[in-house]
C-alpha positions as CSV (number, residue, x, y, z in Angstrom):
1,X,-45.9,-199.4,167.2
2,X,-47.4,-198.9,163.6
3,X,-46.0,-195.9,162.3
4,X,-42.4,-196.5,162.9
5,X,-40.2,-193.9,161.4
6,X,-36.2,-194.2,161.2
7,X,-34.0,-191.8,159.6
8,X,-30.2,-192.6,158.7
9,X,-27.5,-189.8,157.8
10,X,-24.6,-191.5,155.8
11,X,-21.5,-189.5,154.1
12,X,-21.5,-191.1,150.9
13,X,-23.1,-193.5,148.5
14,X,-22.2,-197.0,149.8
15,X,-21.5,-196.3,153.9
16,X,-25.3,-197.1,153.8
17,X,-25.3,-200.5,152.3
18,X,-21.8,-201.4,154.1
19,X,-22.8,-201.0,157.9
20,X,-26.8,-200.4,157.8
21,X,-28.2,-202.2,154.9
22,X,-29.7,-205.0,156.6
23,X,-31.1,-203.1,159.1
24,X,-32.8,-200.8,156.6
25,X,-34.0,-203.8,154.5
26,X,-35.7,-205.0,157.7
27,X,-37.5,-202.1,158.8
28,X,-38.7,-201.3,155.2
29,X,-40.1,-204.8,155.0
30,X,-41.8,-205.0,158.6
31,X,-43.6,-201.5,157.6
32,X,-41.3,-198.5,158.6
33,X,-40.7,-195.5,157.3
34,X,-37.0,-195.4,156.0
35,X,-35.6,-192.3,155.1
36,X,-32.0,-192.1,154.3
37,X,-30.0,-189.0,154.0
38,X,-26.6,-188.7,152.1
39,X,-24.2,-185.8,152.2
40,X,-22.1,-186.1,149.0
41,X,-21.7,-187.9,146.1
42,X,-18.5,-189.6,146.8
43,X,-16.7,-187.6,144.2
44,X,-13.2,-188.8,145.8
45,X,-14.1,-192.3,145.8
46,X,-11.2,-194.9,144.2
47,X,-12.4,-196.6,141.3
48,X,-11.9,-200.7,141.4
49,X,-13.4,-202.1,138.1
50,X,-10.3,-200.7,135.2
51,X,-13.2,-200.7,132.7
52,X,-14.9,-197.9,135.1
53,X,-11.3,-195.8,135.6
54,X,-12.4,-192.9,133.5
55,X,-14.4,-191.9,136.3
56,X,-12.3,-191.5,138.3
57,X,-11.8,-188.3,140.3
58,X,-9.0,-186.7,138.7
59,X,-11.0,-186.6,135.1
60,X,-13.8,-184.0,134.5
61,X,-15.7,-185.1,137.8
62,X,-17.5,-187.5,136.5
63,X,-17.6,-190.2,139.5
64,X,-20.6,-188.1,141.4
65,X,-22.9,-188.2,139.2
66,X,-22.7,-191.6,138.4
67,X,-22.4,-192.8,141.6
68,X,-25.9,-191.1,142.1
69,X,-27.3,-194.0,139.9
70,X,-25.5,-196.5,141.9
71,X,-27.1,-195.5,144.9
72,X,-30.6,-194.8,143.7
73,X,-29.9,-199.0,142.4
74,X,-28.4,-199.9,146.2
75,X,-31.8,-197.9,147.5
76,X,-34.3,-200.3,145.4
77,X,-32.3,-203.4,146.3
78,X,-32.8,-202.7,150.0
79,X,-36.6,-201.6,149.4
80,X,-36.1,-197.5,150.4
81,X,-37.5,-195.0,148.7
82,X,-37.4,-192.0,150.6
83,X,-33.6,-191.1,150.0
84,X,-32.6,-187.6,149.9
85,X,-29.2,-185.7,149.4
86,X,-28.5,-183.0,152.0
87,X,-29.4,-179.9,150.9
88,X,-29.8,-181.4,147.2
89,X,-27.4,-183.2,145.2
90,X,-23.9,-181.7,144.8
91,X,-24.6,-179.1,147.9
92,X,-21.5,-180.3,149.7
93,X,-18.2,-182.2,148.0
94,X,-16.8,-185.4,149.3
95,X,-13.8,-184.3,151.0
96,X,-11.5,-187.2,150.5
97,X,-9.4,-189.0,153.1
98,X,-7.8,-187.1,156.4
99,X,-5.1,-184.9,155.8
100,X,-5.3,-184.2,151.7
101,X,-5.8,-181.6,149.9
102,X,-9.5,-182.1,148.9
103,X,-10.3,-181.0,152.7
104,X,-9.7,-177.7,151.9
105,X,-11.5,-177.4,148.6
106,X,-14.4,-175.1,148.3
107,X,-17.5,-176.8,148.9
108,X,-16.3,-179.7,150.6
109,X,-18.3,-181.5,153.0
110,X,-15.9,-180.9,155.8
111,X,-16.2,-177.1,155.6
112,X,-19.5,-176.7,155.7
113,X,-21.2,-174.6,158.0
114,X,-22.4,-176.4,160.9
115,X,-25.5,-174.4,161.8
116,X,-26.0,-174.4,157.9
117,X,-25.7,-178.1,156.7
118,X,-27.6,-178.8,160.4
119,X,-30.4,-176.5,158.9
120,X,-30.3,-178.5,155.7
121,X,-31.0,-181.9,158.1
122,X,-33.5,-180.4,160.5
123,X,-35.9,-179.7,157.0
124,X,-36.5,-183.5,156.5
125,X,-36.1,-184.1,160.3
126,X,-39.3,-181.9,160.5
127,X,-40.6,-183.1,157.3
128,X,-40.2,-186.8,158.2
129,X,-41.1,-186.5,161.7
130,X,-38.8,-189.7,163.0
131,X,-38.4,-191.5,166.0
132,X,-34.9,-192.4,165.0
133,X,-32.0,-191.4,164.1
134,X,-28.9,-193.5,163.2
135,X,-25.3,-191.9,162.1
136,X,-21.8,-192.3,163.1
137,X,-20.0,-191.8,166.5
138,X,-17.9,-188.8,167.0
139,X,-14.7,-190.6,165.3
140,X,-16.9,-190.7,162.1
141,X,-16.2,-194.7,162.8
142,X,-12.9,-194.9,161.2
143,X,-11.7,-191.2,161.1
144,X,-12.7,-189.8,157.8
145,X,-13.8,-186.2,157.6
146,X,-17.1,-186.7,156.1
147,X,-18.3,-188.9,158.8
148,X,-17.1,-187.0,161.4
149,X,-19.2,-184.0,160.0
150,X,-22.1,-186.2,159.9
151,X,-22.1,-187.2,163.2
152,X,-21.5,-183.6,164.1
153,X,-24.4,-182.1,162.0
154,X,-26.6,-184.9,163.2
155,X,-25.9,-183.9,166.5
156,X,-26.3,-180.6,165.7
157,X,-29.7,-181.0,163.8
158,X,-31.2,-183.4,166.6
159,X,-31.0,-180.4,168.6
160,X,-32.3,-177.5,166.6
161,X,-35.2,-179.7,165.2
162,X,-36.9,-179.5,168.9
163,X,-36.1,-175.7,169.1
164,X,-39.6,-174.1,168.2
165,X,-36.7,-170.6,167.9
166,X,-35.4,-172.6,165.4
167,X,-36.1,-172.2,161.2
168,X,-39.4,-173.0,159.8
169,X,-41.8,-175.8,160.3
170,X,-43.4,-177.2,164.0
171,X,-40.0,-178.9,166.3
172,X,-39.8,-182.4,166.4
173,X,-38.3,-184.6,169.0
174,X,-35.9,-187.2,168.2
175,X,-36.6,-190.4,170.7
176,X,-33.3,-191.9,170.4
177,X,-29.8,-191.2,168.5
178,X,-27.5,-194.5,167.6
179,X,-24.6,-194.8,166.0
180,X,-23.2,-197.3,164.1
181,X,-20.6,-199.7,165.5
182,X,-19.1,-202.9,164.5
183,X,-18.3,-205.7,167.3
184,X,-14.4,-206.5,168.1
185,X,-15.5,-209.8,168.6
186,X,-17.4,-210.0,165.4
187,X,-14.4,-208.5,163.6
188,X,-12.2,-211.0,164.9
189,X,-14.5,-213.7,164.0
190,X,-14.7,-212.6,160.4
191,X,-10.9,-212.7,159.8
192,X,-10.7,-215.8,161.2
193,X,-13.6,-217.1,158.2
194,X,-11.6,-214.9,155.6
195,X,-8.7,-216.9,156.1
196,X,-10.0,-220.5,156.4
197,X,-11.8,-219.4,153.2
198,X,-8.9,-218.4,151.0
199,X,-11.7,-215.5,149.7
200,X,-8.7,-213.7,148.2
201,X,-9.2,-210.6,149.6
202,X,-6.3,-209.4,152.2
203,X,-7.4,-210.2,155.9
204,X,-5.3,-207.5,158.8
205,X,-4.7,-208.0,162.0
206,X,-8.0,-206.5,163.8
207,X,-6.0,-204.9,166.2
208,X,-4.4,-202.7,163.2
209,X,-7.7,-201.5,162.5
210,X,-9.3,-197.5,162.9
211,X,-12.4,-199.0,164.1
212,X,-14.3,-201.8,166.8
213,X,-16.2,-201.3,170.0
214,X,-15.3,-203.6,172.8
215,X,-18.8,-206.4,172.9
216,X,-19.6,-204.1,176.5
217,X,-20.3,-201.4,174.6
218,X,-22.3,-202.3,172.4
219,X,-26.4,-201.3,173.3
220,X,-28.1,-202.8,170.4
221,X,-28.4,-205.6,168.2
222,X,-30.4,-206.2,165.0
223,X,-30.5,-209.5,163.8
224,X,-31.7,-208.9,159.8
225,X,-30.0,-212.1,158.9
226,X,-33.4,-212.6,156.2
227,X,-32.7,-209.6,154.4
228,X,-28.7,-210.1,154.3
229,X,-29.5,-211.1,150.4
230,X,-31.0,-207.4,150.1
231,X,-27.9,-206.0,151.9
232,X,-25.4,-207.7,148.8
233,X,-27.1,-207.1,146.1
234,X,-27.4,-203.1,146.9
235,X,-23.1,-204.0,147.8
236,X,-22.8,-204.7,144.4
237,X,-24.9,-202.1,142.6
238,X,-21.8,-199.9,144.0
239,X,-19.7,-201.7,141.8
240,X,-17.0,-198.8,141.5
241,X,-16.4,-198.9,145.3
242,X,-17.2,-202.5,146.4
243,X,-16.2,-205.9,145.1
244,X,-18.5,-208.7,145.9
245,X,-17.5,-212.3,146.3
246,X,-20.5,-213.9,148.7
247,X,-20.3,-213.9,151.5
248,X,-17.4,-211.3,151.5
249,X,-16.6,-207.8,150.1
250,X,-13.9,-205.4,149.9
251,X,-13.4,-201.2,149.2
252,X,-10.7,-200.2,146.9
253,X,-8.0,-200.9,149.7
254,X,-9.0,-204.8,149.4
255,X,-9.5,-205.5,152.9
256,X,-12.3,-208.0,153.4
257,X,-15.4,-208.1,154.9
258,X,-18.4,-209.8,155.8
259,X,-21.3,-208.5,154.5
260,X,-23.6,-209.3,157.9
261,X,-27.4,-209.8,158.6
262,X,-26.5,-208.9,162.0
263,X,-25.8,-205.1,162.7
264,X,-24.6,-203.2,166.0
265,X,-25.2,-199.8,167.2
266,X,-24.7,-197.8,170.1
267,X,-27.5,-195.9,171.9
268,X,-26.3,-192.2,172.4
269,X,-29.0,-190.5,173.0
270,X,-32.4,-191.7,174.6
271,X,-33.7,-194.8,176.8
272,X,-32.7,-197.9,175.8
273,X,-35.4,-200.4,175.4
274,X,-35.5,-204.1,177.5
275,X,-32.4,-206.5,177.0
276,X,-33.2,-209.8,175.2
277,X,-31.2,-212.7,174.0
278,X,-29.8,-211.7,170.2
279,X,-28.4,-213.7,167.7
280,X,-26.4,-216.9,167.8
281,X,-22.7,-216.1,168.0
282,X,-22.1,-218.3,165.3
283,X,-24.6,-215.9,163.0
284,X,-22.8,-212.9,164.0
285,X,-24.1,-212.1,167.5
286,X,-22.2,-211.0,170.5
287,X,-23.6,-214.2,172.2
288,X,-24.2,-214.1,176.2
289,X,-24.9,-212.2,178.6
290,X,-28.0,-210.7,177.0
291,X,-27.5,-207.0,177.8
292,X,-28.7,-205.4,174.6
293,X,-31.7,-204.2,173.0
294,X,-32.6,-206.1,169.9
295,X,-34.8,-203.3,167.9
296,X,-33.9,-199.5,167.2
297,X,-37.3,-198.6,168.3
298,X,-37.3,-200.5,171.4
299,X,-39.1,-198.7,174.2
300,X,-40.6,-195.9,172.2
301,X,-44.2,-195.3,173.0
């Protein structure tokens, strides 16, 4: 296939790098079309670096903005340039963690209309015209609002966007929905490596942990372990979210993680492609049997 097109929906500045970034590095070097969609700014992002704490949320706003720059640097690291906010920058507010009162501001992302911010998506899924699309399972991954309401007004949009009673522009259908998922297996692998390697970062018990998806459920596998250079360096342009000590990173809550050239998804919607061996487990596969897909556009015609 030669005019591959994948679009990916992430919450704020950052999700893209952490669980797709590889993948998206990949596909931009073998030739496809990446277009990535973002639906805040990440104004209620912590701060890590002291010498960036003025930007912190609490003072005059200014994290947003700035973490516009960081993204647009994360973008060119990973080779996209198609990257778009949804429905312009600013349109909807980072809503903060589950349960404070930033969920309930005006503006924020997790009140928007769902018909309206699905509107908003279904313009560049018309636009763009993609075979693809790759956002969050309905727990947002980990349970934060803004994920949850992008996998909800992806949803949404992958709908409307084949409904010719729909808005402007001529319906497009969507071949196949993923969403993003990270291996048990894998995670238990990695805390293992965190602590033989003393990285200083705090390791948990993977079983404590919001998120995972037993190795069975996993439907595809994208070895990008080439570009897995790419996928750091746009970690580290988001330098007021992410510390970066190679191989490893942490968010603002210190926790470490690998940053992997292997990636896992879920097919939600559309026919998964032929299974094939994947990558070593020792590189951050899932190993035997070989039951997954090893390409998001596997099977598409």
């Amino acid at each position: 296939m030669t005019d591959r097109r994948l679009l990916l929906v992430h919450a704020h500045p950052d999700d893209e790098s952490i669980g797709t970034g590889a993948t998206m590095a990949r596909y931009v070097a073998e030739g496809a079309h990446v277009t990535l969609v973002t639906c805040t700014l990440g104004e209620e992002g912590e701060v890590i670096p002291e010498h960036l704490a003025h930007l912190a949320a609490d003072r005059d706003d200014a994290l947003g903005p700035y973490r516009i720059g960081e993204l647009s640097a994360a973008c060119e690291a990973l080779g996209v340039r198609d990257h778009r906010f949804l429905g312009g920058p600013g349109r909807w507010r980072d809503s903060g963690m589950m349960g404070v009162a930033s969920n309930e501001r005006p503006g924020a992302f997790w009140q928007a209309d769902l018909d309206e911010a699905a509107g908003e998506l279904v313009k560049v899924i018309r636009e763009v015209r993609p075979q693809v699309l790759v956002t969050y399972d309905a727990n947002g991954f980990y349970g934060h609002p803004d994920h949850i309401q992008a996998n909800r007004v992806s949803r949404r949009a992958f709908e409307l966007a084949a409904d010719p009673g729909f808005g402007e522009g001529e319906p497009w259908q969507i071949a196949k929905l993923y969403h993003t998922a990270a291996a048990r297996s894998v995670m238990r692998r990695t805390a293992e490596a965190l602590r033989e390697a003393r990285s200083g970062f705090i390791v948990e018990d993977v079983d404590d942990m919001p998120f995972g998806s037993p190795d069975e459920a996993i439907t595809t596998e994208v070895d990008a372990r080439p570009w897995v250079g790419a996928k750091l360096a746009a970690l580290r342009a988001h330098a007021t979210q992410v510390t970066v000590r190679e191989p490893w990173f942490a968010l603002s809550n210190g926790v470490g993680q690998e940053a992997l050239g292997v990636e896992h998804y879920v097919l939600s919607i559309g026919v998964p492609g032929p299974s094939v061996p994947g990558a070593p487990v020792e590189a951050g596969g899932l190993g035997e049997p070989h039951t997954r897909e090893n390409d998001l556009f596997a099977g598409i015609h």
